[in-house]
C-alpha positions as CSV (number, residue, x, y, z in Angstrom):
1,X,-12.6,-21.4,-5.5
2,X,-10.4,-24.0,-7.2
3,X,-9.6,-26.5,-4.5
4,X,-7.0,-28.3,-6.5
5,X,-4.6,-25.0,-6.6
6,X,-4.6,-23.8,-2.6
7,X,-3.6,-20.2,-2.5
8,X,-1.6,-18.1,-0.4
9,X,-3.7,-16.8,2.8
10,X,-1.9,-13.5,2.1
11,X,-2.6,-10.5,-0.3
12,X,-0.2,-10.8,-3.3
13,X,0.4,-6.9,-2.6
14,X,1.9,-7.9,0.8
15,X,4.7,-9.6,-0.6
16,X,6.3,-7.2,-1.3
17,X,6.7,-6.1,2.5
18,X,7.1,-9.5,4.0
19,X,9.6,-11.3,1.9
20,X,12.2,-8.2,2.2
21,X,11.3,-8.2,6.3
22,X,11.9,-12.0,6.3
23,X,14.9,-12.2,4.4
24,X,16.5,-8.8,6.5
25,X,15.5,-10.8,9.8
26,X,17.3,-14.2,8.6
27,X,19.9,-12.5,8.5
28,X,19.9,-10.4,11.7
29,X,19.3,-14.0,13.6
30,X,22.3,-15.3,11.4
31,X,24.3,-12.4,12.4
32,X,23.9,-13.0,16.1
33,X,21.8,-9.7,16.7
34,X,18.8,-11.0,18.9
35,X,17.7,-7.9,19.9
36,X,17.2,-6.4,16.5
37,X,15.9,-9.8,14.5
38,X,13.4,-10.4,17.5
39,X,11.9,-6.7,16.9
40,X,11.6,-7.7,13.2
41,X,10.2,-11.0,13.3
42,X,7.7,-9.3,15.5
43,X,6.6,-6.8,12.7
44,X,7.2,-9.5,10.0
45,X,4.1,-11.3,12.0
46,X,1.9,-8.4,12.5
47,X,2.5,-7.5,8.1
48,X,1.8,-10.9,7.4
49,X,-1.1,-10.7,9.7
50,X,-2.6,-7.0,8.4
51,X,-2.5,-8.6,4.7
52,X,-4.1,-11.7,5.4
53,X,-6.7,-12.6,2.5
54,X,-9.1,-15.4,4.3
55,X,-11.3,-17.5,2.2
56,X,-14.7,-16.2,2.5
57,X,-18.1,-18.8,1.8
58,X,-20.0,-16.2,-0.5
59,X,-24.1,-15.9,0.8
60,X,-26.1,-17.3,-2.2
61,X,-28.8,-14.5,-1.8
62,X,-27.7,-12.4,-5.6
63,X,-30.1,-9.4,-4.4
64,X,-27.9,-8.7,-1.5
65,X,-25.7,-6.2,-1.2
66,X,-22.5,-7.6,0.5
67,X,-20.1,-5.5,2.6
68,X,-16.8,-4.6,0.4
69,X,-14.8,-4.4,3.3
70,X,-14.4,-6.1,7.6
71,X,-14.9,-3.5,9.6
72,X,-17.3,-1.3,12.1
73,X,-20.6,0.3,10.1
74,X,-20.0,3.8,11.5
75,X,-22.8,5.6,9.4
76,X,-26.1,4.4,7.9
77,X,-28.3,7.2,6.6
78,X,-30.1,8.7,3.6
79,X,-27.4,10.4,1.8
80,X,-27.2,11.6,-2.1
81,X,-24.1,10.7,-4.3
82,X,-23.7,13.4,-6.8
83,X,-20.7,12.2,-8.4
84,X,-22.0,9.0,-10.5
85,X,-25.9,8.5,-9.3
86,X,-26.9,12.1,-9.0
87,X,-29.9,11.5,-7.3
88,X,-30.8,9.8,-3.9
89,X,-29.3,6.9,-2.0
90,X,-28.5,5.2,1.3
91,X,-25.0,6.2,1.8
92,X,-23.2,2.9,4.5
93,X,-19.4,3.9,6.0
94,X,-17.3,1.4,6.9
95,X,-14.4,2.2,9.1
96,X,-11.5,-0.5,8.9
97,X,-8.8,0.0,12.1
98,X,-5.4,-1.4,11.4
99,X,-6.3,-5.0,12.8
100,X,-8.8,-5.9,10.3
101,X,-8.9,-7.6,7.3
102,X,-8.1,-4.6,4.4
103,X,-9.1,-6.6,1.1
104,X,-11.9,-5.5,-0.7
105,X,-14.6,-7.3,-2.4
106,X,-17.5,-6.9,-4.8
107,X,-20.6,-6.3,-3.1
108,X,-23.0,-6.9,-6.5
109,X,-22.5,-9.0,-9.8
110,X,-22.6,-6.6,-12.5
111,X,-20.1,-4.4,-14.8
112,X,-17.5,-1.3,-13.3
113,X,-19.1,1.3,-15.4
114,X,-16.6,4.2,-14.6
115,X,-14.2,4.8,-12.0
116,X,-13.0,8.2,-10.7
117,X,-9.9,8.9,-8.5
118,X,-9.3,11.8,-6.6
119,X,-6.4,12.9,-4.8
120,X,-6.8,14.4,-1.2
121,X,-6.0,14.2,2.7
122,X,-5.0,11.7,4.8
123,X,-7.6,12.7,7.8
124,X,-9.1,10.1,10.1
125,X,-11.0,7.7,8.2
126,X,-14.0,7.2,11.1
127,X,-14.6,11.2,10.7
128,X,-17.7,12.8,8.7
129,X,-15.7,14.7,6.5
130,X,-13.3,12.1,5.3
131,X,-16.2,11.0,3.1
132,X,-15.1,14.1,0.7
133,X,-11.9,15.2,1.3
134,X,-9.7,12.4,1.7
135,X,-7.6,10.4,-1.0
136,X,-10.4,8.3,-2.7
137,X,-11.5,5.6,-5.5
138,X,-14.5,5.6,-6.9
139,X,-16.6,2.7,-8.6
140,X,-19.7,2.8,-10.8
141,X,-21.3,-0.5,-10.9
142,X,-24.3,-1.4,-12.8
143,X,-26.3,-5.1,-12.6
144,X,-27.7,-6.9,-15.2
145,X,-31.0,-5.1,-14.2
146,X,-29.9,-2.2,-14.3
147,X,-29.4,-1.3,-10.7
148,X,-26.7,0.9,-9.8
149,X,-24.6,1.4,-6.8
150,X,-21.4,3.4,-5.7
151,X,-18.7,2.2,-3.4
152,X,-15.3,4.5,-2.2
153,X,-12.0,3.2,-0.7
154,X,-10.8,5.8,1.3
155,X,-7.8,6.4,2.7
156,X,-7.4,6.9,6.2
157,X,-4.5,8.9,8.5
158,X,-1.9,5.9,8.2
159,X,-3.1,4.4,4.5
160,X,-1.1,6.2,1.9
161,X,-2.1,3.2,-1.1
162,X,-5.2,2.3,-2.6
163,X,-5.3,-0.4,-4.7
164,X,-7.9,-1.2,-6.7
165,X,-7.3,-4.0,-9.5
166,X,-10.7,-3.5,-11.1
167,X,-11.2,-0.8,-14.2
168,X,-14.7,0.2,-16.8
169,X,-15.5,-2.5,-18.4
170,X,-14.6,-5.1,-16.5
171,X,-17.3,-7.9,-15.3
172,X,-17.4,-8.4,-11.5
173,X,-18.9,-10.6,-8.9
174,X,-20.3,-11.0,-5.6
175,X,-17.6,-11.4,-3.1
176,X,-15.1,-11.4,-5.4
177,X,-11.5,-9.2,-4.1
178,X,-11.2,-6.1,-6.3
179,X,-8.5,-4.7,-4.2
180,X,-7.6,-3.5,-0.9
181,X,-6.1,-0.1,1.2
182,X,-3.0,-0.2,3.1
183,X,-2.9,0.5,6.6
184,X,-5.9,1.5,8.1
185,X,-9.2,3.1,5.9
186,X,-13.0,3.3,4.8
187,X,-15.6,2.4,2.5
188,X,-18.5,3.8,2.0
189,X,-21.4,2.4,-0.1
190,X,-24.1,4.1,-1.2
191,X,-26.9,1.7,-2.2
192,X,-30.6,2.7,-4.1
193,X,-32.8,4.3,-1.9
194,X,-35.2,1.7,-1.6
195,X,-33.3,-1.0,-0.4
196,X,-34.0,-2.9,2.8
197,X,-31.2,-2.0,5.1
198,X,-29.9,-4.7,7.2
199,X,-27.1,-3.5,9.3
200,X,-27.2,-0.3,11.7
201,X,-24.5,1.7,13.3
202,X,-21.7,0.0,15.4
203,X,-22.1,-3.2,14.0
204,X,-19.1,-5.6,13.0
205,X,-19.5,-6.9,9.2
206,X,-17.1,-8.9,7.3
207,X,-16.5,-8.5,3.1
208,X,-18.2,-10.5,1.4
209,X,-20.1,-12.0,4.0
210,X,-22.8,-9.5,5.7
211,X,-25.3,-8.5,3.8
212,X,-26.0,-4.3,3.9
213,X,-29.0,-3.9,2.1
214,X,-31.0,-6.2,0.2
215,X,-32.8,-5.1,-3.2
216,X,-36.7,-4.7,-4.0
């Protein structure tokens, strides 16, 4: 965090949806059409409210596996993930409601080793099968030992954007933002079998600040 260059609270993707909003409800107000430029400056507010980006104090711990995403842990279980790992895992869904924080973060230090979009549906994001059928991106990371783990954005019934600003090749760390999903989604994380799980079913957890699983 460079504390001499203070950054804007806000997702830079957000801009796009709150300068227009503010500008259209200067003008309303200017106008004299109270009615109309109070309804906007309400939903002004509540888009610069779903993109806020909130500084986040990284834990030091570098074997745990941080949350990518705020949200509600809606599944924890043994799961395979046969598109990258082919093999075992602990598969950990996150389901993000339109009133939390949507950017995404890292959850290990390591490299993107592939990525993999799919197009798909645009079903709840809290159900089962959303896993596999909705919209999704998919990213391959690898540490510098060699451990592997898969995380999904997922696009959820309002979410029609994933953004992800993270591609092969690239070298990541914990906690840092890697992207983010508009308007309500999941994540799911599947993590090596044999790591300690910390966090169980209905829980709250915050990106890049709870720690899933922690690493043998």
């Amino acid at each position: 965090m460079n504390k001499g260059n203070p950054r804007i609270p806000v997702a830079k993707e957000g801009l796009g949806f709150i300068l227009p909003l503010g500008l259209i409800t200067a003008f309303l107000w200017i106008a004299g059409w109270p009615f109309l430029a109070g309804f906007l400056t309400l939903l002004t507010f509540f888009v610069i409210y779903f993109f806020r980006d909130p500084e986040r104090s990284i834990p030091p711990r570098e074997n745990g596996i941080l949350s990518p995403a705020d949200g509600t842990v809606i599944q924890v279980e043994p799961s395979p993930e046969e598109r990258f790992l082919k093999g075992p895992a602990i598969k950990v869904s996150i389901f993000m409601s339109l009133f939390n924080v949507h950017v995404n973060r890292i959850p290990l230090t390591g490299t993107i080793v592939q990525r993999a979009y799919s197009a798909g549906k645009f079903l709840r994001a809290n159900l089962d099968k959303a896993s596999f059928q909705n919209e999704q991106n998919a990213l391959l990371l690898e540490t510098p030992d060699r451990v592997r783990l898969v995380f999904i954005q997922i696009a959820g019934l309002i979410a029609r954007r994933i953004v992800c600003r993270v591609n092969p090749g690239d070298r990541v760390v914990r906690g840092e933002r890697f992207g983010l999903i508009r308007f309500g989604s999941r994540l799911d994380v599947y993590m090596p079998p044999d790591t300690q799980v910390q966090v169980q079913v209905g829980q709250k957890v915050l990106g890049g600040k709870t720690t899933l699983g922690i690493l043998p």
